[in-house]
C-alpha positions in Angstrom: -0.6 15.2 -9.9 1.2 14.4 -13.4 -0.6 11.2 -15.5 2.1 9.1 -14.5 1.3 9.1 -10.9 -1.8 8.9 -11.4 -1.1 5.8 -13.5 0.8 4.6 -11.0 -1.9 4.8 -8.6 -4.5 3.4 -10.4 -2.4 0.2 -11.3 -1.7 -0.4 -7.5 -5.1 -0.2 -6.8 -5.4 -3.0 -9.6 -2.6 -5.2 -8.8 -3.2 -5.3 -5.1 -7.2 -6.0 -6.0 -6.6 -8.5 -8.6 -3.4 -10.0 -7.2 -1.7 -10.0 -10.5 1.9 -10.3 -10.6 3.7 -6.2 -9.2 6.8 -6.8 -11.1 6.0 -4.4 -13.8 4.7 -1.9 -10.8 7.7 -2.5 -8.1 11.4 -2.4 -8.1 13.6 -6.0 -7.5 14.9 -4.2 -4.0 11.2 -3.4 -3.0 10.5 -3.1 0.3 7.4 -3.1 2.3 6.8 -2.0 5.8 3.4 -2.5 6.8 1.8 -0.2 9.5 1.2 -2.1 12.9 -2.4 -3.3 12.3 -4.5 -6.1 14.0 -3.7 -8.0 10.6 0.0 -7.8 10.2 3.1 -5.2 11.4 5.4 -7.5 8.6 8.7 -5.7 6.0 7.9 -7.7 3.3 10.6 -7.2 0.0 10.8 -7.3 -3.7 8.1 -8.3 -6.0 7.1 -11.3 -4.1 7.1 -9.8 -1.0 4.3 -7.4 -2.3 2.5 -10.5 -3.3 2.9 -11.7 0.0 1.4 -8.6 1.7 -1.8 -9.0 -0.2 -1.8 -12.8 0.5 -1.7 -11.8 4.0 -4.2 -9.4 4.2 -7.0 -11.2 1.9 -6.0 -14.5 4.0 -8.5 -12.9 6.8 -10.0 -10.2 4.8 -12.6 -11.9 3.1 -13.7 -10.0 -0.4 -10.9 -7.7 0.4 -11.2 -4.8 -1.7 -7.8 -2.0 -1.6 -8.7 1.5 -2.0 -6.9 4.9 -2.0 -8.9 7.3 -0.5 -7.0 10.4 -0.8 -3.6 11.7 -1.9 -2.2 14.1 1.1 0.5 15.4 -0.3 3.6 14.4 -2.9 7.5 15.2 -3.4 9.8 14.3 -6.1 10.5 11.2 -5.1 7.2 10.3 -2.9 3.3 10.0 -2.9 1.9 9.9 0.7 -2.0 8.3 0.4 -5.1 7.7 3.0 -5.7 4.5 1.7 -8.3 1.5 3.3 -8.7 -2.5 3.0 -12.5 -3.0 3.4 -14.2 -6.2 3.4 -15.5 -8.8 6.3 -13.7 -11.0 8.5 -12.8 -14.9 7.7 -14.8 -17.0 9.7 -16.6 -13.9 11.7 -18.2 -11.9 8.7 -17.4 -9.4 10.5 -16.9 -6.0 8.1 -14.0 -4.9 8.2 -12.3 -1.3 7.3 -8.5 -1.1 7.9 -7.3 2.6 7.3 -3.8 3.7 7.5 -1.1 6.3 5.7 1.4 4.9 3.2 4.4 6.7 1.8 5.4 5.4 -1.6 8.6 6.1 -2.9 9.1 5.9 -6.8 12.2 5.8 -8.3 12.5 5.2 -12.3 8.5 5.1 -12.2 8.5 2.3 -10.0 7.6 1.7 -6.4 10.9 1.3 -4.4 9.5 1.5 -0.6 5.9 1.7 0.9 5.7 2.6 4.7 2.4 2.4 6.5 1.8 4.5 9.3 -1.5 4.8 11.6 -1.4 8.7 11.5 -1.2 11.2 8.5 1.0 13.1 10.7 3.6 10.4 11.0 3.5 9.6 7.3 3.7 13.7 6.4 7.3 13.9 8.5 8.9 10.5 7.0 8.1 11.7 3.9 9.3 15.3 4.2 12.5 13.8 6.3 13.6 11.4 3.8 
């Protein structure tokens, strides 16, 4: 994987952890479709829909912590990654470790479309296909 993506990665990870502002890290016609979880199955788009997503998702993930886990497999235009929201329930305490798929699509070095997906498979062929 070239520096960039890497890069690219790493300040995701960051943003979505610190909830600083993704508007040097996502394009204005961003858009977000999250797998169908237990916590959301939202399209959330532009910058402050990917501020909403992680609203969302730290609103009953308490110490919600965003981690990649794995890059799968990567095109010209996309990044497919195992990533995980870990932390423990609101209220419940319960712990909790969300694990899905995401394809991200870059485009000028910026994130122009996530797609979760609850299997690598599906994530592999939406990549490849698009």
């Amino acid at each position: 994987m070239s520096p960039d993506r890497e890069d690219l990665l790493r300040r995701l990870v960051e943003i979505v952890n610190t909830g600083a502002d993704p508007r040097e890290l996502v394009a204005e016609d961003f858009e977000l479709r999250n797998a169908t979880t237990a916590v959301t199955d939202a399209t959330y788009l532009g910058p402050d829909g990917a501020l909403k997503w992680r609203d969302d998702m730290v609103d009953v993930v308490e110490g919600a912590r965003y981690e990649i886990d794995d890059v799968l497999d990567e095109g010209d235009d996309y990044i497919v990654v195992a990533n995980r929201l870990v932390g423990h329930g609101v209220g419940s305490g319960v712990p909790v470790d969300l694990r899905w798929t995401s394809v991200l699509w870059i485009r000028d070095g910026k994130l122009a479309r996530v797609a979760g997906f609850n299997t690598r498979r599906e994530a592999l062929e939406a990549a490849r296909a698009s």
